[in-house]
ZAMARGU-4260 file (C-alpha; in steps of 0.2 Angstrom, whole numbers, plus 5000, padded with zeros to 4 digits):
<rodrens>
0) 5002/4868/4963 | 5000/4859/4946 | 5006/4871/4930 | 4987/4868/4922 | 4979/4876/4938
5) 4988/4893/4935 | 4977/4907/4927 | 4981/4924/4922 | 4972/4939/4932 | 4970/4952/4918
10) 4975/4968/4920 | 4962/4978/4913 | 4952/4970/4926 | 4962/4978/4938 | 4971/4996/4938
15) 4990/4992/4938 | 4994/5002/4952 | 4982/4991/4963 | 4996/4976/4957 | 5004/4984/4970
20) 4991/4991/4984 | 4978/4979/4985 | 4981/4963/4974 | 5000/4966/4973 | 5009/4947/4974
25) 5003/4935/4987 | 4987/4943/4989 | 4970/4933/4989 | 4958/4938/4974 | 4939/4934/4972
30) 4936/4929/4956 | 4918/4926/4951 | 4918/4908/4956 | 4936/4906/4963 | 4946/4914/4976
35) 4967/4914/4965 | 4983/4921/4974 | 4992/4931/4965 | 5010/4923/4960 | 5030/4928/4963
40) 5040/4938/4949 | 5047/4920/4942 | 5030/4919/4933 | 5028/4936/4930 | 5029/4937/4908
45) 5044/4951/4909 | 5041/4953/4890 | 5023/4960/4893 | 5031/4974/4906 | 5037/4990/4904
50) 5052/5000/4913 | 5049/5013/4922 | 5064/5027/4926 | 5066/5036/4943 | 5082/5033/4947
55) 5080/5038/4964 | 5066/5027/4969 | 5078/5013/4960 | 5093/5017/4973 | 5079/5016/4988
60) 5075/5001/4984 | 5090/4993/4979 | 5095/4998/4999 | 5081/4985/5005 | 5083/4972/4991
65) 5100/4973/4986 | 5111/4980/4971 | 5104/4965/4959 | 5088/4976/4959 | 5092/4982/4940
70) 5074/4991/4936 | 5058/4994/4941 | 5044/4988/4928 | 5025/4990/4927 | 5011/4976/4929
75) 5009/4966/4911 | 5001/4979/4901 | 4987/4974/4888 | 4993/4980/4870 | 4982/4997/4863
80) 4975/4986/4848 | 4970/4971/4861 | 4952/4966/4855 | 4940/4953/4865 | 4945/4938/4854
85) 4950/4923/4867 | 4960/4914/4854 | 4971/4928/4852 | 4988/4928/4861 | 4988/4947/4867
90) 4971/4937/4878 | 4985/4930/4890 | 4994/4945/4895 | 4991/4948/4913 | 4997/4942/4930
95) 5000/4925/4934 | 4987/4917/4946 | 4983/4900/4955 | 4969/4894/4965 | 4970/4897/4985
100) 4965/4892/4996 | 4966/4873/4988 | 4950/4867/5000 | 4932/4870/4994 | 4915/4867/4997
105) 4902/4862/4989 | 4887/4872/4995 | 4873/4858/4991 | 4883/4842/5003 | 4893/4853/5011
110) 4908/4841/5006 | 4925/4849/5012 | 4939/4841/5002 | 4958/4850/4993 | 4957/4851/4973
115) 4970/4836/4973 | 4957/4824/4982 | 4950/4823/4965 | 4931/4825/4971 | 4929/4842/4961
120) 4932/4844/4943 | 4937/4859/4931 | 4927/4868/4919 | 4935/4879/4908 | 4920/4887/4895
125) 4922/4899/4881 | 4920/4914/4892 | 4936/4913/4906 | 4925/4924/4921 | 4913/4907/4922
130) 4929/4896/4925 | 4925/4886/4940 | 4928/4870/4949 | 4910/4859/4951 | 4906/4844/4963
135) 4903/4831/4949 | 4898/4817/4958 | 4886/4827/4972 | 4869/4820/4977 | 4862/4835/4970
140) 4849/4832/4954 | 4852/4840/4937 | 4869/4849/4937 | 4885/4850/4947 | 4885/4862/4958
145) 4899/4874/4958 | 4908/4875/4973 | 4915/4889/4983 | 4934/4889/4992 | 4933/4886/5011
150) 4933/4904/5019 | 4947/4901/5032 | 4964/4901/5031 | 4980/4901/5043 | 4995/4915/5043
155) 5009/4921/5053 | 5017/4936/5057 | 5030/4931/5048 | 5022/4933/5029 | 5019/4914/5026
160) 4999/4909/5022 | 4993/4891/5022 | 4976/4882/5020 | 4970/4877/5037 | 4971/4863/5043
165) 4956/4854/5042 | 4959/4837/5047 | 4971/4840/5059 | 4961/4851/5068 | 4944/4841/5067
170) 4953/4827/5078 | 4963/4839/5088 | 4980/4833/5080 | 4988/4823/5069 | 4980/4808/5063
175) 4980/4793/5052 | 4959/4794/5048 | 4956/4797/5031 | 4937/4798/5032 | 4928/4814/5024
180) 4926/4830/5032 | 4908/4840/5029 | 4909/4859/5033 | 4890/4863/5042 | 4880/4880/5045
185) 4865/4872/5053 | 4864/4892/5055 | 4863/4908/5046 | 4874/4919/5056 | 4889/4916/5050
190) 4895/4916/5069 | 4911/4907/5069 | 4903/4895/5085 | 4889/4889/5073 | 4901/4884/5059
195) 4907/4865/5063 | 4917/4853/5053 | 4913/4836/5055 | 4924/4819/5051 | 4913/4806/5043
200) 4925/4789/5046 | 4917/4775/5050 | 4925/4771/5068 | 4928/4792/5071 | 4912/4805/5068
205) 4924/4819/5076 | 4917/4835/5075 | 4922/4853/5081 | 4916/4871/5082 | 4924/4885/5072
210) 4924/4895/5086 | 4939/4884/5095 | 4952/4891/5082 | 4951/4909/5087 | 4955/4906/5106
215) 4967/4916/5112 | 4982/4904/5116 | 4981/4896/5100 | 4986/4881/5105 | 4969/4873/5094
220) 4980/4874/5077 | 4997/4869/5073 | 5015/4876/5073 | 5018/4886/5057 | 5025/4876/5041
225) 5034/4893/5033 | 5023/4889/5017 | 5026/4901/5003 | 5010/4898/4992 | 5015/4912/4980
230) 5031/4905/4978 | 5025/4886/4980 | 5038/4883/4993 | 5042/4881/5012 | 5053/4893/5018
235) 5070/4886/5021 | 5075/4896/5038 | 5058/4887/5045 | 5047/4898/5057 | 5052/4905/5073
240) 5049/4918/5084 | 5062/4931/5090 | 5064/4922/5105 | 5067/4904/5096 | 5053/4896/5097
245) 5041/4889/5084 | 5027/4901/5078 | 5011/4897/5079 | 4999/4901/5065 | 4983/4912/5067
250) 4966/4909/5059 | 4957/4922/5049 | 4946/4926/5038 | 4947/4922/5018 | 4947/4941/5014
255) 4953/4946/5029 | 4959/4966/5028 | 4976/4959/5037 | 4978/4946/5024 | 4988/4954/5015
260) 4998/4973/5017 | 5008/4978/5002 | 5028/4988/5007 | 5028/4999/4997 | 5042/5013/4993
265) 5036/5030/4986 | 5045/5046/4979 | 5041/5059/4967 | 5049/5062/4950 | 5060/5078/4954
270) 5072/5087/4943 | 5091/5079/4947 | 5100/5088/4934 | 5102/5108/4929 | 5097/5111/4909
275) 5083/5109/4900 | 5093/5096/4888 | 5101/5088/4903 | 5083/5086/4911 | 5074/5081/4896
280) 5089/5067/4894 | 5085/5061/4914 | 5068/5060/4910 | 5071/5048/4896 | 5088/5040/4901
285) 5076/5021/4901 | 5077/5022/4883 | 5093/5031/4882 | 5105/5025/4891 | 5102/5008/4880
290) 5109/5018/4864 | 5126/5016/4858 | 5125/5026/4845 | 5121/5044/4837 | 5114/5032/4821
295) 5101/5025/4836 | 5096/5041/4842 | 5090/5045/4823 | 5082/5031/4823 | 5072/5034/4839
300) 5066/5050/4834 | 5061/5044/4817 | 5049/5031/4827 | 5043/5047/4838 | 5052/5036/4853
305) 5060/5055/4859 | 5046/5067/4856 | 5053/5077/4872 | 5070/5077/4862 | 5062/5083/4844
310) 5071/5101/4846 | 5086/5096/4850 | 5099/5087/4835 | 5103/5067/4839 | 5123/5074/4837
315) 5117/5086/4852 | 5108/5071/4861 | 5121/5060/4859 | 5134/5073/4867 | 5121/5075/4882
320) 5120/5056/4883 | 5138/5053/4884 | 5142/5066/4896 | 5129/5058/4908 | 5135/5042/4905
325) 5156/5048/4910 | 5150/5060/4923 | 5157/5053/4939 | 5143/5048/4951 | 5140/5061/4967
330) 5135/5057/4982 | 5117/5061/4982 | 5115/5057/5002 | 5104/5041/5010 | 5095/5033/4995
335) 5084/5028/5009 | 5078/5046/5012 | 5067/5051/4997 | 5059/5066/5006 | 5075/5077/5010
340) 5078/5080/4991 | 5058/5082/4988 | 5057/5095/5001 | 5073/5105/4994 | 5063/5108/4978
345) 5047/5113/4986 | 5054/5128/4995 | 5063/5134/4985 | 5055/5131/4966 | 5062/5146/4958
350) 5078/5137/4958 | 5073/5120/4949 | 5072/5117/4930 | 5054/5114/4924 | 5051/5099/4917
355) 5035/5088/4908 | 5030/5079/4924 | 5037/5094/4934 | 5030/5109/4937 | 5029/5119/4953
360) 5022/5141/4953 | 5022/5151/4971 | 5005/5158/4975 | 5004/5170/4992 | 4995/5161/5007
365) 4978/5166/5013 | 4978/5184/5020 | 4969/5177/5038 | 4985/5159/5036 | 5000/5170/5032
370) 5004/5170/5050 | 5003/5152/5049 | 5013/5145/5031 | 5028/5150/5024 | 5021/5150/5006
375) 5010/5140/4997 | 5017/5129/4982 | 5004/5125/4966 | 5014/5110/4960 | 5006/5109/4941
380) 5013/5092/4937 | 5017/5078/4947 | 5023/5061/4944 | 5024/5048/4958 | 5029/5032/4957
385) 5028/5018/4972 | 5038/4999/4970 | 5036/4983/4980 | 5048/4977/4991 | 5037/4966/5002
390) 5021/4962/5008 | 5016/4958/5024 | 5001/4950/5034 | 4995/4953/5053 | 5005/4966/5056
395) 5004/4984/5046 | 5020/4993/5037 | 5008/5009/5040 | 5014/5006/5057 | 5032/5012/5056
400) 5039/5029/5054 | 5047/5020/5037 | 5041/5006/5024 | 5062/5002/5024 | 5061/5000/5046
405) 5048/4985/5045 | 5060/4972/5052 | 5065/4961/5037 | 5060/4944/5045 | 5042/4949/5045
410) 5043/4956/5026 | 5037/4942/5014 | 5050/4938/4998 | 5043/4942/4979 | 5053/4930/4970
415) 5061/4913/4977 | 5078/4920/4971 | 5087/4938/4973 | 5075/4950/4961 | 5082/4958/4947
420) 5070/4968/4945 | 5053/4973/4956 | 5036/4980/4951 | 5032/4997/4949 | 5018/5009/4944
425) 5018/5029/4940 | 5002/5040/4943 | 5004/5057/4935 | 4992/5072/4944 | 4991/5088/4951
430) 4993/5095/4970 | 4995/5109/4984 | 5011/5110/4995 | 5008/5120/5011 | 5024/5126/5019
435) 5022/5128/5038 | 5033/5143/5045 | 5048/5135/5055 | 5047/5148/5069 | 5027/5146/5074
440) 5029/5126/5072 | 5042/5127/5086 | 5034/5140/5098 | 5016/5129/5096 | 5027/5112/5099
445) 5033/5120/5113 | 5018/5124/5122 | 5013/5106/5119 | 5023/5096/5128 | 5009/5089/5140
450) 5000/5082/5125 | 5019/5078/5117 | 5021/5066/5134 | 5004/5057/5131 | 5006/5053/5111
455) 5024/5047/5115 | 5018/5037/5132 | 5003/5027/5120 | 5018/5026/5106 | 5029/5016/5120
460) 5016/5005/5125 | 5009/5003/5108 | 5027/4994/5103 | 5028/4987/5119 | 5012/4976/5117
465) 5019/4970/5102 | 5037/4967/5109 | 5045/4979/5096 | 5060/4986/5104 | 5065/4998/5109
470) 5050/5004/5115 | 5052/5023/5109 | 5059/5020/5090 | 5051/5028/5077 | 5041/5041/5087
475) 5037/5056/5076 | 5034/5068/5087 | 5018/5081/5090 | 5024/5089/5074 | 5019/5075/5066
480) 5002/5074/5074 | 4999/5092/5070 | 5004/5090/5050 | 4994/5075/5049 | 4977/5082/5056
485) 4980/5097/5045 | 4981/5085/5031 | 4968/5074/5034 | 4954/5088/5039 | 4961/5096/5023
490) 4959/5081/5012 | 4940/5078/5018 | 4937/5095/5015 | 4942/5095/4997 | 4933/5079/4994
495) 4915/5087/5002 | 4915/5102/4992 | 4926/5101/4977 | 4921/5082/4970 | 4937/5074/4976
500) 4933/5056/4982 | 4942/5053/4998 | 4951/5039/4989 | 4958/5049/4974 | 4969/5062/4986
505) 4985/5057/4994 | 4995/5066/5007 | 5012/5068/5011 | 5021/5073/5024 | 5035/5081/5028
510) 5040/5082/5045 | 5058/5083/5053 | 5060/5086/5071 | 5075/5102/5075 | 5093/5093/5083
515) 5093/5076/5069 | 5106/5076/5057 | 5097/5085/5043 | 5087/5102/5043 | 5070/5103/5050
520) 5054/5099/5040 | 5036/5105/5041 | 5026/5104/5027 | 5011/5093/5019 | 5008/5091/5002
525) 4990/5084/4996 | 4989/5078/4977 | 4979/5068/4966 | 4984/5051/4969 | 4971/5039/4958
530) 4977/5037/4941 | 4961/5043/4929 | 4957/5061/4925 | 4953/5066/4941 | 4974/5069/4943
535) 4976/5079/4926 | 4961/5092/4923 | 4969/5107/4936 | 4954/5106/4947 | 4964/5102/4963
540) 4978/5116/4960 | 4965/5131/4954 | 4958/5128/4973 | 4974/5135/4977 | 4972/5152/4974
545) 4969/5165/4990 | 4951/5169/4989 | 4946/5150/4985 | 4960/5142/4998 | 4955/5155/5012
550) 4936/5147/5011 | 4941/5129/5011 | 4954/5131/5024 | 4942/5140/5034 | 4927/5127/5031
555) 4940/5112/5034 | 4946/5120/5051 | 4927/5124/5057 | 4923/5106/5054 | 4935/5100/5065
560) 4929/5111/5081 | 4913/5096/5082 | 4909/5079/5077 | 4897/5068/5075 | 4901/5057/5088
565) 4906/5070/5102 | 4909/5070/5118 | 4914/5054/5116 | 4927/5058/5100 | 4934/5072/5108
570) 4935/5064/5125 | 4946/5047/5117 | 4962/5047/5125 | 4976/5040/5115 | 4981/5026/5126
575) 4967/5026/5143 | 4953/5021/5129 | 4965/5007/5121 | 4981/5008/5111 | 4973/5018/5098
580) 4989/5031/5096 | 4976/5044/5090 | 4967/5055/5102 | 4950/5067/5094 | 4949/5058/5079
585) 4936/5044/5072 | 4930/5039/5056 | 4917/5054/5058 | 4928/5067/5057 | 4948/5064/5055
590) 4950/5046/5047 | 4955/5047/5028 | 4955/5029/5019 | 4970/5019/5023 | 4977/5022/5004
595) 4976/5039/5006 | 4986/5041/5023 | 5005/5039/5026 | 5003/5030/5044 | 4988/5021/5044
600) 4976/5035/5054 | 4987/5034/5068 | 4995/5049/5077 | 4978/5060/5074 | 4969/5073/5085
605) 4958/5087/5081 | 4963/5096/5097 | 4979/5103/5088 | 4969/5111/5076 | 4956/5122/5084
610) 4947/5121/5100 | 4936/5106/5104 | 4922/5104/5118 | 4936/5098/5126 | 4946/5110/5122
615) 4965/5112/5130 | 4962/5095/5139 | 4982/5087/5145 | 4989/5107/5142 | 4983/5106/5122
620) 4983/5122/5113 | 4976/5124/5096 | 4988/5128/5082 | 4977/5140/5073 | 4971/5148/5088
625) 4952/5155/5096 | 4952/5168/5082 | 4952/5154/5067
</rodrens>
């Protein structure tokens, strides 16, 4: 890719956070005329980032990446005092992009031809949204037409992304013809099999149906070249199957939905240490721990850099700062286990320090549920934060117990080198923590192991279908499925009555089988996860009190007993009606949107909750009972 073809996708275009969601690096943006991938971290402008501070996110992620990982750091971010002036320099901060897929179309001629061929020219005007590449020399009167990228491209399991092969596929291998190919719709469908591309050499006039690229044995399109467009490279390890053999690529769509799957890691911003100095020193140890002396301290706070700080003397921050910095490092357990320490502070919040993005108050469970939950857990404040590690295509992260277990070979580099440093966002909000009582949890998963059998028998052939081995791994257990329907009936409660979109709440679970090396877990916390106002008002944690939770508790579960599309939603077996690993759930009734939702709607059934018309089907007993 040329250096002049690069753009920059601003950021105020986007939310940051969907840097790393939906458009994070690698991922294919529609632009108003142009389809751009977003580039690695070595044309990422560090200058324009800022560090972001939870150290134990940092150490997660420096277990999948390695200990060269030295920060996390947010998208480029637009100054405050950026005005819409296009000749000013603050108009280039954003994230570097380049055209992808290189082949278009000119929708007049339907010529088909790479930008390098040199048929299509660009146009840069004054305004940068109506940048776009034109047909110069088209048969079309009056002006160019603008042309549009060619809406299919090839991947692998394995991360890599390349245009398709046109040429190659038109002739049904390789070939030396050099004649121009033309892209026909003689139809409106759309229907791959009315789409054909067509060779116009004088001795060839080849031509071939869409249609013969999405067979099933693939043989139609090529082995894969381990192309790296986001990096502009070819992997150097090649492209090849567990087994040795080359990989073929797959066809698919332009905006695909499994184009493109960001790996995230998530944690919340606990408290790690014990005193309200101490704390407030954590919380700002990015700025910090760069001081190397009291006379810098000064002047931070002269700058208001340490507002947190401003009761406390810089001789006194300077003594906490030291003493952090000579305090011998303690084992904190597996950096790869950011829940443990999360569900420590949740039940038991007396004994953890409050903080400004941490701020947790016991309220008493519903009179009707306090049979059911331990306590309930207002938590005030939150902060979360999520960094990439990967990205991914064809294959879901969502689908393992763990972002970290997605086998490496399949999880797509950042940065053609080691990364220093990997990108981050934080999303301050509110939420409710729902403490299940361990007792109930084990004498309900107990009288469930008839449906306990049928989740773990679809999980085993779900992983055997796609060769993961071995074939029970990462099963979570009917816990899990009882937590996540709670969580997800919950969730479309709240958004139906209280003005939650769907898309704004998170979940979280927390879900620890009894006999594994760590205690048991069962809990479910649901917070404000979109970063806008929605996550800062209290709305969310004043539906927390009895009399209000009891109603929507009660309205959730009742919503669960029938959907919309029943029998046949209650009826849906989790592996007899396909590899689906849920059971009574649809997008009717149970399915939350996939950024909202840990595993992807998968391990889901409203049978655990409350009786269905199909009620107690494969020995199922609903947790909260006939009376509910």
């Amino acid at each position: 890719m040329n250096g002049k073809d690069q753009k920059r996708c601003k950021v105020g275009e986007l939310r940051p956070s969907q840097a790393l969601t939906t458009f994070g690096i690698g991922a294919i943006i529609d632009l108003p005329h142009l389809s751009v991938m977003v580039m690695g971290l070595e044309d990422w402008p560090l200058k324009d980032t800022v560090e972001i501070g939870e150290q134990r996110l940092l150490a997660s992620v420096k277990e999948v990446l390695g200990q060269q990982v030295k920060a996390l750091r947010s998208a480029p971010v637009v100054p405050d005092t950026y005005q819409v002036n296009q000749f000013d320099a603050s108009a280039l901060v954003g994230i570097p992009v380049a055209p992808f897929p290189r082949w278009m179309v000119c929708p007049y001629c339907r010529r088909l031809a790479p930008l390098g061929s040199g048929l299509f020219k660009l146009e840069t005007p004054y305004r940068t949204d109506q940048i776009r590449y034109v047909h110069a020399n088209c048969s079309k009167p009056g002006k160019p037409p603008t042309v549009v990228p060619a809406r299919f491209v090839v991947a692998c399991k394995n991360g890599h992304l390349d245009d398709f092969p046109w040429r190659e596929f038109v002739h049904g291998g390789p070939t030396n013809c050099k004649g121009g190919l033309k892209l026909l719709e003689p139809s409106a469908t759309g229907e791959a099999a009315s789409i054909f591309v067509q060779c116009e050499g004088a001795d060839c006039g080849a031509i071939r149906p869409m249609s013969d690229a999405f067979k099933m044995d693939l043989q139609a399109l090529p082995v894969c070249r381990a192309r790296r467009p986001h990096l502009r490279d070819h992997d150097d390890a090649g492209c090849k199957l567990p087994n040795g053999q080359d990989m073929r690529m797959e066809p698919m769509l332009q905006g695909a939905s499994n184009s493109w799957f960001g790996i995230t890691l998530t944690a919340l911003a606990i408290p790690q240490a014990s005193g309200k100095l101490k704390q407030l020193v954590e919380d700002n140890w990015t700025t910090l721990e760069k001081v190397q002396s009291e006379q810098n301290i000064e002047l931070l706070q002269s700058i208001s850099q340490l507002r947190d700080l401003s009761e406390y003397t810089p001789a006194e921050i300077w003594q906490a700062v030291q003493a952090k910095k000579n305090a011998t490092p303690h084992d904190s357990g597996d950096p790869s286990d950011l829940k443990t320490p999360e569900w420590d502070v949740f039940t038991d919040p007396d004994s953890e320090e409050k903080g400004r993005d941490f701020q947790l108050r016991i309220a008493q469970p519903p009179k009707r549920y306090a049979k059911y939950f331990e306590r309930i857990v207002l938590a005030e404040r939150l902060r979360e934060v999520r960094a990439l590690v990967g990205f991914s295509r064809i294959e879901s992260p969502s689908d393992y117990d763990h972002p970290a277990a997605f086998p490496a070979s399949q999880r797509a580099r950042l940065s053609r080198t080691q990364p220093t440093w990997v990108p981050a966002s934080e999303i301050r909000g509110e939420g409710l923590f729902f403490h299940f009582k361990e007792d109930v949890i084990q004498n309900w998963v107990k009288e469930n192991k008839a449906l306990d059998g049928v989740f773990l028998e679809a999980h085993q052939r779900w992983r055997i279908a796609r060769k993961l081995e071995p074939p029970h791994e990462f099963y979570p257990g009917i816990r899990f499925v009882l937590l996540h329907s709670f969580a997800h009936a919950l969730i479309r409660q709240l958004a139906v009555e209280c003005g939650y979109t769907t898309a704004s709440l998170r979940e979280r679970i927390y879900s620890r089988n009894p006999g594994q090396d760590e205690p048991e877990m069962a809990g479910v916390l649901i917070y404000t996860a979109a970063p806008d106002s929605e996550g800062t008002l209290g709305g969310l944690v004043s539906l927390g009190r009895p009399e209000s939770l009891e109603r929507h508790l009660d309205q959730a579960l009742d919503n669960m007993r029938l959907c919309a599309s029943d029998p046949l939603c209650a009826e849906h077996h989790p592996y007899r009606d396909g590899t689906s690993l849920h059971a009574a759930s649809c997008h009717a009734c149970l399915f939350a949107p996939e950024t909202s939702c840990e595993r992807g709607n998968k391990y889901l059934d409203r049978a655990v909750l409350v009786p269905t018309v199909e009620t107690n089907k494969e020995g199922a007993v609903a947790f909260f009972g006939l009376e509910q």
